[in-house]
Chimera marker file (.cmm) of the C-alpha trace (Angstrom):
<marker_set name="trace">
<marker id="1" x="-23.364" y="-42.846" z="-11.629" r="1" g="1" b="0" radius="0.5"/>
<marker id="2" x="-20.591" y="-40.226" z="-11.463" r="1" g="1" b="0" radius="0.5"/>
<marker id="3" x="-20.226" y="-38.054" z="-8.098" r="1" g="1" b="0" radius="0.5"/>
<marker id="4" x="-21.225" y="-34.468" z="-8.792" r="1" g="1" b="0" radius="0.5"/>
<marker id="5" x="-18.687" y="-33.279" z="-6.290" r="1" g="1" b="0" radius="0.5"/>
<marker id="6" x="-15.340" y="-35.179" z="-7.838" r="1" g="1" b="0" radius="0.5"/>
<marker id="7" x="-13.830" y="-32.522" z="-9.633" r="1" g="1" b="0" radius="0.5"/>
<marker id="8" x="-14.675" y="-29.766" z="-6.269" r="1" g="1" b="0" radius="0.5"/>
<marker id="9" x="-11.647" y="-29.594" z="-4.799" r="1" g="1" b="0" radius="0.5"/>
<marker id="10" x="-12.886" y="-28.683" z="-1.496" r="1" g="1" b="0" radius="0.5"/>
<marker id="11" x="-16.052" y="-31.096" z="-1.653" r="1" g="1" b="0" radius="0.5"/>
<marker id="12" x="-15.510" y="-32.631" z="2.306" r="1" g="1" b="0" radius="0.5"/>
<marker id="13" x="-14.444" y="-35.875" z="2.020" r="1" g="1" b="0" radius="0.5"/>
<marker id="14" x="-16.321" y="-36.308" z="5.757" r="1" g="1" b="0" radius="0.5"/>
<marker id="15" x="-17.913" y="-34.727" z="8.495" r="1" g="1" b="0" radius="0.5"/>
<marker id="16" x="-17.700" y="-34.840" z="12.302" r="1" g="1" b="0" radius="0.5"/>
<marker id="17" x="-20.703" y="-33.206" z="14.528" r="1" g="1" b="0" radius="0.5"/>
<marker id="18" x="-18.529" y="-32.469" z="17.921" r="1" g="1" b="0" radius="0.5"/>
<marker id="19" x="-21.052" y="-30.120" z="18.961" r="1" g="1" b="0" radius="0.5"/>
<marker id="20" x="-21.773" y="-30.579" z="23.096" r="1" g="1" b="0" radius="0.5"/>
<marker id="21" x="-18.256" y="-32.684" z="22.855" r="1" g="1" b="0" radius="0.5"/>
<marker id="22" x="-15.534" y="-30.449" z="25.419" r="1" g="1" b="0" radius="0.5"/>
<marker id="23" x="-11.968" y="-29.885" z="25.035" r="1" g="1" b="0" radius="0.5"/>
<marker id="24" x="-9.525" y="-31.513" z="24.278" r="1" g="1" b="0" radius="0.5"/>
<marker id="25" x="-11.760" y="-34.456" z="23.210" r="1" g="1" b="0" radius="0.5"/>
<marker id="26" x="-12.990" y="-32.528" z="20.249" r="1" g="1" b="0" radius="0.5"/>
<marker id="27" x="-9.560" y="-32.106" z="19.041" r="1" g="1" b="0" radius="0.5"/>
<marker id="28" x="-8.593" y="-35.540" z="19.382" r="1" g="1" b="0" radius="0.5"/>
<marker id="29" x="-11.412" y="-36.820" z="17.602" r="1" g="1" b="0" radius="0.5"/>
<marker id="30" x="-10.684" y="-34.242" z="14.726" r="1" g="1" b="0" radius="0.5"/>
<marker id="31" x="-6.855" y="-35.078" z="14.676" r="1" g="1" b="0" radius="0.5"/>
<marker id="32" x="-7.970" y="-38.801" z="14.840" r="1" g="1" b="0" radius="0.5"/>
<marker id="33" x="-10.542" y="-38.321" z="12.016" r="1" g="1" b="0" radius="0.5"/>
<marker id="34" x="-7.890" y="-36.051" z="9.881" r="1" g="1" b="0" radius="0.5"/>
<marker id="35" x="-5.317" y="-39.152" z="9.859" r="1" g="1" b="0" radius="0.5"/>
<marker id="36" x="-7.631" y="-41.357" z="8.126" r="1" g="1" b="0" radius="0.5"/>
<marker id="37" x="-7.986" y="-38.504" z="5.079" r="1" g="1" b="0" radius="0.5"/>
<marker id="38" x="-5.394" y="-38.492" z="1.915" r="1" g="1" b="0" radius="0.5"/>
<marker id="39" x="-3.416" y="-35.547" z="1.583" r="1" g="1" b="0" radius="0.5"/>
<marker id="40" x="-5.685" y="-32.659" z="0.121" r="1" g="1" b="0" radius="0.5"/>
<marker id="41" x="-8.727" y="-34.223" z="1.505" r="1" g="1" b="0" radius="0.5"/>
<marker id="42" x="-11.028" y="-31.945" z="3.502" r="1" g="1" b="0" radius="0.5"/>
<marker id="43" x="-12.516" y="-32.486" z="6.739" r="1" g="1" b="0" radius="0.5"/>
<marker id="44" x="-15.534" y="-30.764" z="7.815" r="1" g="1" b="0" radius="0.5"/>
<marker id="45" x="-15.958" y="-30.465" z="11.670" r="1" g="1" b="0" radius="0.5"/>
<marker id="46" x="-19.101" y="-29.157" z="13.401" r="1" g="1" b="0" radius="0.5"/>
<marker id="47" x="-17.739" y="-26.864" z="16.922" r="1" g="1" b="0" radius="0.5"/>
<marker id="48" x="-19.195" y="-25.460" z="19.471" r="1" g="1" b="0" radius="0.5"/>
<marker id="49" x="-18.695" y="-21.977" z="19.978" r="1" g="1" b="0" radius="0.5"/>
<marker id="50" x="-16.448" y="-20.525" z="22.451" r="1" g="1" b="0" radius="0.5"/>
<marker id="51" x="-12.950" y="-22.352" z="23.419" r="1" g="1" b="0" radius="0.5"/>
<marker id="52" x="-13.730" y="-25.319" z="20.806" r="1" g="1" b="0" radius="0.5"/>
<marker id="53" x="-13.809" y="-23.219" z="17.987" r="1" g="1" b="0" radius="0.5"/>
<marker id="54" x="-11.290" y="-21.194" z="18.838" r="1" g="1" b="0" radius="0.5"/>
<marker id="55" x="-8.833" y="-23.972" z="20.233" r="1" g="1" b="0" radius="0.5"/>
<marker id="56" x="-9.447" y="-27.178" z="17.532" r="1" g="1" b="0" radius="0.5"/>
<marker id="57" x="-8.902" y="-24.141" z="15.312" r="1" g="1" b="0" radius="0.5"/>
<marker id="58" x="-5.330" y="-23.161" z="16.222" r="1" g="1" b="0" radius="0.5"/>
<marker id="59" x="-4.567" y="-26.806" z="17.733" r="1" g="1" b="0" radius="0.5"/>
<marker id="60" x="-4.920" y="-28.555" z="13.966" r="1" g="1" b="0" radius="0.5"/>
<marker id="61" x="-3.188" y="-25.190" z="11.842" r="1" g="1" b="0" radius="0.5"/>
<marker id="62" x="-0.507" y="-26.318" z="14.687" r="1" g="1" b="0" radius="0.5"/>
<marker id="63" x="-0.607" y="-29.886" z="13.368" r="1" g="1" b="0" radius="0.5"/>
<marker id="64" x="-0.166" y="-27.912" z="10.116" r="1" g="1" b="0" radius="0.5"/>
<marker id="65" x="-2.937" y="-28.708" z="8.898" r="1" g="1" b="0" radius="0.5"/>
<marker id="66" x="-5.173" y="-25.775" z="6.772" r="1" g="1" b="0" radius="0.5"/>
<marker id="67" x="-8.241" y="-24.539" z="8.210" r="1" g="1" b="0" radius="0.5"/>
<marker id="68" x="-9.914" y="-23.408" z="4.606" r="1" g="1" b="0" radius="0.5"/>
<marker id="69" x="-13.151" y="-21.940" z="6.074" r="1" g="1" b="0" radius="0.5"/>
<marker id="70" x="-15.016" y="-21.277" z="9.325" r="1" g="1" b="0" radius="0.5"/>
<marker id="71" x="-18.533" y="-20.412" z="9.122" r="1" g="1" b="0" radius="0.5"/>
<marker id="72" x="-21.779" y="-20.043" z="11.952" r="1" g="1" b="0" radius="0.5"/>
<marker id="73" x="-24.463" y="-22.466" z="11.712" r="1" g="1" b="0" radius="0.5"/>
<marker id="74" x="-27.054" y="-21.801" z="14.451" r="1" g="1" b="0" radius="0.5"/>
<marker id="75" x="-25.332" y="-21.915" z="17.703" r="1" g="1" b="0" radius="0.5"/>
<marker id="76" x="-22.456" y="-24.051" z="16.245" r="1" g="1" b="0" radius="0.5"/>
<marker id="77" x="-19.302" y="-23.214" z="13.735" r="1" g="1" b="0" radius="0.5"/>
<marker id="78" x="-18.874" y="-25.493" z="10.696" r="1" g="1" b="0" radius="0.5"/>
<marker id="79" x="-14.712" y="-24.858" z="9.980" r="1" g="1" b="0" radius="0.5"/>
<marker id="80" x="-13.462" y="-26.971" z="6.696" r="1" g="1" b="0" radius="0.5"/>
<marker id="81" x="-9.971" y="-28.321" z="7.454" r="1" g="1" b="0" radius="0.5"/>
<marker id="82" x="-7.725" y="-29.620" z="4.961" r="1" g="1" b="0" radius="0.5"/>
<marker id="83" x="-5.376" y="-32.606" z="5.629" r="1" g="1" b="0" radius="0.5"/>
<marker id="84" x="-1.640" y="-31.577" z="4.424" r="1" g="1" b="0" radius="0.5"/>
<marker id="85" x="1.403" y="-33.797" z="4.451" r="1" g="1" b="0" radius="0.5"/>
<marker id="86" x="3.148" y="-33.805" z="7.735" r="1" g="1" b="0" radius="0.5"/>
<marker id="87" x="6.251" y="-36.190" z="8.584" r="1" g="1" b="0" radius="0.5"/>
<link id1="1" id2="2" r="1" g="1" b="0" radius="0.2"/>
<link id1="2" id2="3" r="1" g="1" b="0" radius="0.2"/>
<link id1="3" id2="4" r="1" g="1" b="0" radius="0.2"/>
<link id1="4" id2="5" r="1" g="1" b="0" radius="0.2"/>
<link id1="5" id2="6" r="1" g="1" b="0" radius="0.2"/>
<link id1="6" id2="7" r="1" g="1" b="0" radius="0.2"/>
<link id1="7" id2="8" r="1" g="1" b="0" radius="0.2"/>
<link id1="8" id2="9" r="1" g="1" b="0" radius="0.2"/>
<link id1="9" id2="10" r="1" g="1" b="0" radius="0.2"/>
<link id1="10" id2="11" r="1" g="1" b="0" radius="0.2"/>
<link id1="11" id2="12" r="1" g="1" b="0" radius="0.2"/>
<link id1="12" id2="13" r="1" g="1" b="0" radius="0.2"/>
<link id1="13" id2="14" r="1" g="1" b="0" radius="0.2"/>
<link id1="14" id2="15" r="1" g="1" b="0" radius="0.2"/>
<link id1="15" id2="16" r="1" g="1" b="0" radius="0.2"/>
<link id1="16" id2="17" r="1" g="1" b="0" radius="0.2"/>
<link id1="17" id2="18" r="1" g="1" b="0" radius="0.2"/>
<link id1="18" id2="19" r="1" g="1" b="0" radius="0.2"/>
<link id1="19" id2="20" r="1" g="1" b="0" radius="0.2"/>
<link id1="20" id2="21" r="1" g="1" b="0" radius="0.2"/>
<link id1="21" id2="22" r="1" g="1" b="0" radius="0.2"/>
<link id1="22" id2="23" r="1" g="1" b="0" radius="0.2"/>
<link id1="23" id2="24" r="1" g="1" b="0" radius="0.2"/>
<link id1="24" id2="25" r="1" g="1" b="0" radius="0.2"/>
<link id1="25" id2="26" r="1" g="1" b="0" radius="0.2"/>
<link id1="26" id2="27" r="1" g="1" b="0" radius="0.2"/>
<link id1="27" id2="28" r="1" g="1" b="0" radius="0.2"/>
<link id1="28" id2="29" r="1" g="1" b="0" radius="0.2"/>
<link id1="29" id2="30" r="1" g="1" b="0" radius="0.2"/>
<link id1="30" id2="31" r="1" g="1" b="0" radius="0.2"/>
<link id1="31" id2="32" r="1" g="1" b="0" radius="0.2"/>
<link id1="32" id2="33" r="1" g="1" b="0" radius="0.2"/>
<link id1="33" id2="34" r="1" g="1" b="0" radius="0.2"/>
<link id1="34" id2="35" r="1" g="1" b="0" radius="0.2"/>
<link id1="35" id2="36" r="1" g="1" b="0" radius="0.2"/>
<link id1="36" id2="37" r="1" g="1" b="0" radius="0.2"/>
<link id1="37" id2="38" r="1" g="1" b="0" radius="0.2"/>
<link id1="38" id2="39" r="1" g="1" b="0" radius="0.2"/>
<link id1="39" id2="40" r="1" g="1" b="0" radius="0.2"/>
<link id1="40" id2="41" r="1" g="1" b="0" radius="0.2"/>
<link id1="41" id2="42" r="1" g="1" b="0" radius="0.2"/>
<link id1="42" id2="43" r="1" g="1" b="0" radius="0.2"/>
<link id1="43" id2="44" r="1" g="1" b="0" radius="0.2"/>
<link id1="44" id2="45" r="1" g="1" b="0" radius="0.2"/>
<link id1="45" id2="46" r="1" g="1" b="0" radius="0.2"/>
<link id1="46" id2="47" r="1" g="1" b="0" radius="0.2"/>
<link id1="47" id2="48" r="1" g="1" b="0" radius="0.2"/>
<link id1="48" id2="49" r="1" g="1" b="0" radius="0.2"/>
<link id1="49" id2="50" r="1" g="1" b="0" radius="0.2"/>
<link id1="50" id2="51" r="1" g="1" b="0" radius="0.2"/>
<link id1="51" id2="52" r="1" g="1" b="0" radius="0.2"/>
<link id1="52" id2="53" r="1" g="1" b="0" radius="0.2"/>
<link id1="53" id2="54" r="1" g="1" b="0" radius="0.2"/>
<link id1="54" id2="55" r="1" g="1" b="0" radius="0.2"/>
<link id1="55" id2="56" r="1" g="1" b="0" radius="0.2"/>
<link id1="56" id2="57" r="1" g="1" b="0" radius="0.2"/>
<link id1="57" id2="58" r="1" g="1" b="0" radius="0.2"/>
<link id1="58" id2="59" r="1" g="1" b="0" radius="0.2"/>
<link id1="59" id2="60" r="1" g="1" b="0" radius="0.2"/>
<link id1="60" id2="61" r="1" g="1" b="0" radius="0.2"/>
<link id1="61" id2="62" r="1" g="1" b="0" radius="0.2"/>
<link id1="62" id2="63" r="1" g="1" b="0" radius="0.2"/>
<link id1="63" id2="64" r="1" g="1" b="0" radius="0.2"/>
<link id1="64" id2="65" r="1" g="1" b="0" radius="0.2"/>
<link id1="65" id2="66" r="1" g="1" b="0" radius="0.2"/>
<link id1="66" id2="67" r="1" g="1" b="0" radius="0.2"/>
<link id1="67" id2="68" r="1" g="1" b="0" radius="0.2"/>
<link id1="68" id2="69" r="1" g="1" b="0" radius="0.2"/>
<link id1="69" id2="70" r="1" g="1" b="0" radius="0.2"/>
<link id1="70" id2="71" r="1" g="1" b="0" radius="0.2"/>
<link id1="71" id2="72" r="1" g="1" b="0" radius="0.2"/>
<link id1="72" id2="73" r="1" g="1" b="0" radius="0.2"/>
<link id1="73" id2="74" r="1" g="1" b="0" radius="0.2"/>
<link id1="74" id2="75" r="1" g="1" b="0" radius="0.2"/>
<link id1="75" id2="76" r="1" g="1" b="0" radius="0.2"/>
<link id1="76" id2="77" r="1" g="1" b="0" radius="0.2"/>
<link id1="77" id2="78" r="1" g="1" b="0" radius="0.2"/>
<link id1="78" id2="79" r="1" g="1" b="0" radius="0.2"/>
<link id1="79" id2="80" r="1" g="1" b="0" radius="0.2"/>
<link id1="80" id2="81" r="1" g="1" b="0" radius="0.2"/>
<link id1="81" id2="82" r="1" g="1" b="0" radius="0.2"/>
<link id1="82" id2="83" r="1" g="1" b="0" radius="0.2"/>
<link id1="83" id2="84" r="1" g="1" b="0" radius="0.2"/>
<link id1="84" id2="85" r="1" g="1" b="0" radius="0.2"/>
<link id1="85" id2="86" r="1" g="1" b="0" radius="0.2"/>
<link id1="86" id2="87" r="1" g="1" b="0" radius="0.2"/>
</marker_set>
């Protein structure tokens, strides 16, 4: 049975709930989780808002990394990060 989402580009390839998970852990576990994604694969992390949502923000676009979308979801952010190449 084909996957409805192969030909979305910007279908997440996986998803991380962080919410109630502080900083800098949240990060980590979102670089960690980024690393095991091919290039152009997108990650979709669940934040907390407040510093996580600002800082995994600006900590992963400092990996160089692209953070595609950022959207509320009750008390939480969902942000869609794609992996890029980095050496």
């Amino acid at each position: 049975m084909m996957n409805e989402h192969q030909n979305v580009p910007d279908a997440p390839a996986s998803e991380l709930d962080l919410r109630g998970v502080i900083c800098p852990y949240n990060f980590v576990k979102t670089k960690l989780k980024l690393e095991t994604l091919k290039q152009g694969q997108v990650l979709s992390v669940l934040l907390d808002d407040g510093d996580p949502i600002r800082n995994v923000s600006r900590s992963v676009e400092n990996e160089g990394h692209t953070v595609l979308s950022q959207e509320r979801v009750d008390q939480a952010y969902r942000i869609l990060i794609r992996r890029e190449e980095n050496d």
